[in-house]
C-alpha positions in Angstrom: 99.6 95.6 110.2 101.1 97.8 113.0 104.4 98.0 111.6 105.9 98.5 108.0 109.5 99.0 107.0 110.2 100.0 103.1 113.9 98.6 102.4 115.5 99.9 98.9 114.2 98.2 96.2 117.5 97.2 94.7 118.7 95.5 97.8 116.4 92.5 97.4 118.4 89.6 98.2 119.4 91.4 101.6 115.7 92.1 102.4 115.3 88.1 101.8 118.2 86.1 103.4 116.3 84.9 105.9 114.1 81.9 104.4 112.6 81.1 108.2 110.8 84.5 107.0 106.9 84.4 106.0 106.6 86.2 103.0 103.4 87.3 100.6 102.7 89.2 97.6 99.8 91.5 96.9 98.3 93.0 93.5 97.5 96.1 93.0 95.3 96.1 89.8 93.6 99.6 88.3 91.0 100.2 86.0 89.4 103.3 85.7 91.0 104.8 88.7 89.5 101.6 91.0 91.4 99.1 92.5 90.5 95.7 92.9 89.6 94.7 96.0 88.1 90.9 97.3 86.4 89.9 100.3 87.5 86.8 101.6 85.8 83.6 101.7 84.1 82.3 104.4 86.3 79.4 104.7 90.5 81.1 104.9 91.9 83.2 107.6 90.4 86.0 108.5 87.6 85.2 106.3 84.9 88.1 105.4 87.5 90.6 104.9 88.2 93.0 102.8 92.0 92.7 101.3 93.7 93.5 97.9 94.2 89.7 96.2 97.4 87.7 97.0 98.8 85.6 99.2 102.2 83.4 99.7 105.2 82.8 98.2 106.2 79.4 97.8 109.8 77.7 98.1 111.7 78.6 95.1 108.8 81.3 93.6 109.6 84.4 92.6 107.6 87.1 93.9 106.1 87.9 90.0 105.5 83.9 89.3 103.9 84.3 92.9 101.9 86.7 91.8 100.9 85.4 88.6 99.7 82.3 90.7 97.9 83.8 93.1 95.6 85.7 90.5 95.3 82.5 88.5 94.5 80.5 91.7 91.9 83.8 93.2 90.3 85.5 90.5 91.6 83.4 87.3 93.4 86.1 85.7 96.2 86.4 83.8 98.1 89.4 85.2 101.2 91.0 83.9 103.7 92.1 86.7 104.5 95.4 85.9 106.8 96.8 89.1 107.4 96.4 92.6 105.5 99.5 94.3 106.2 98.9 97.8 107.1 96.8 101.0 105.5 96.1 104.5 105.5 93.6 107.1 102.7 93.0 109.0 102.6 92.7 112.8 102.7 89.2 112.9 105.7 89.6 110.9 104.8 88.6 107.0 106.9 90.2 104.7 104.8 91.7 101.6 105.6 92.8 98.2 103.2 95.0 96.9 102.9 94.5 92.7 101.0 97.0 90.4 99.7 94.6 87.8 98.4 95.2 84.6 95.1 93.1 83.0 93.8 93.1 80.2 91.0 95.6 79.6 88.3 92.8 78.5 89.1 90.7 81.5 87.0 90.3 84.4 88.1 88.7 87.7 86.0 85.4 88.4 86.0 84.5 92.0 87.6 80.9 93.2 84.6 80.8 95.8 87.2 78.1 98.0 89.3 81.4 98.5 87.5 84.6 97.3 83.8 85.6 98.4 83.2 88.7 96.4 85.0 91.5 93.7 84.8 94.8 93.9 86.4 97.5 91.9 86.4 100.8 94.4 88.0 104.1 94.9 90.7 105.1 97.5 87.4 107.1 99.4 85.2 103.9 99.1 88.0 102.0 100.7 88.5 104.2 103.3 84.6 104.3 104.0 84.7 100.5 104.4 84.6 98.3 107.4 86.0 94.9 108.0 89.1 95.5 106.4 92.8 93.4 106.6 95.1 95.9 108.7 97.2 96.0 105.6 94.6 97.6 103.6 93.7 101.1 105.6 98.2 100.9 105.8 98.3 101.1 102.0 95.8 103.6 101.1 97.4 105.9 103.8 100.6 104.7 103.0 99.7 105.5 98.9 98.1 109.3 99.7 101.1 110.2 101.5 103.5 109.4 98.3 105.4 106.4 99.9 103.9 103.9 97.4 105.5 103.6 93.9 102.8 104.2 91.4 101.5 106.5 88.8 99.0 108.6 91.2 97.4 109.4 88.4 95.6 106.0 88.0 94.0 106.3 91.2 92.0 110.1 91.0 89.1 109.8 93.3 
């Protein structure tokens, strides 16, 4: 992503009025101050990298049923939305909805291997060590150090 916007929150039907508009949703999932990150499979766009799960929204989906999906369809789990955390558009101009989730804590992510390739669970400096990563990754971990991302900071101490 080379560009990112962050409209108000409450203005959501504004930030959407255009349906010609591509728009995604992305999970942000923490458990013992690591996020969850996947590496895409071999056989998706940009396949190899290294995102946060998620993908589209569908006609008619909200962006929490969206998410629910996605995680089903990924990493079958059953994810709770809890709040709407943040907003970017990439550069080829995908608007995304950035979801913390919650999980439960006995739940482990189990890879769709038609869409996922590997889990990890890793730290804001592991990420930032990594290579091969979606432009919207490196975006939200600076993005999320400099305060701009609505979350408890506290579930993410390196």
């Amino acid at each position: 992503m080379t560009s990112s916007h962050n409209p108000p929150l409450e203005n959501l039907a504004e930030y959407h009025k255009d349906p010609s508009r591509r728009r995604g949703v992305v999970a942000i999932i923490v458990r013992q101050n690591r996020l969850l990150v996947i590496q895409r499979s071999q056989t998706v766009t940009a396949p190899g990298m290294l995102c946060l799960p998620g993908g589209g929204i569908e006609p008619g989906e909200s962006e929490e049923e969206a998410l629910c999906r996605e995680m089903r369809e990924e990493l079958n789990l059953e994810v709770t939305p809890v709040r709407l955390c943040w907003r970017s558009t990439t550069s080829w101009g995908t608007d995304l909805a950035w979801w913390h989730a919650k999980i439960d804590e006995d739940e482990q992510p189990v890879a769709n291997p038609d869409e996922v390739e590997a889990v990890f669970w890793m730290t804001q400096t592991e990420i930032n060590q990594s290579e091969g990563m979606l432009p919207s990754l490196p975006q939200f971990i600076t993005a999320l150090a400099a305060g701009e991302v609505q979350i408890n900071a506290s579930l993410l101490k390196d």
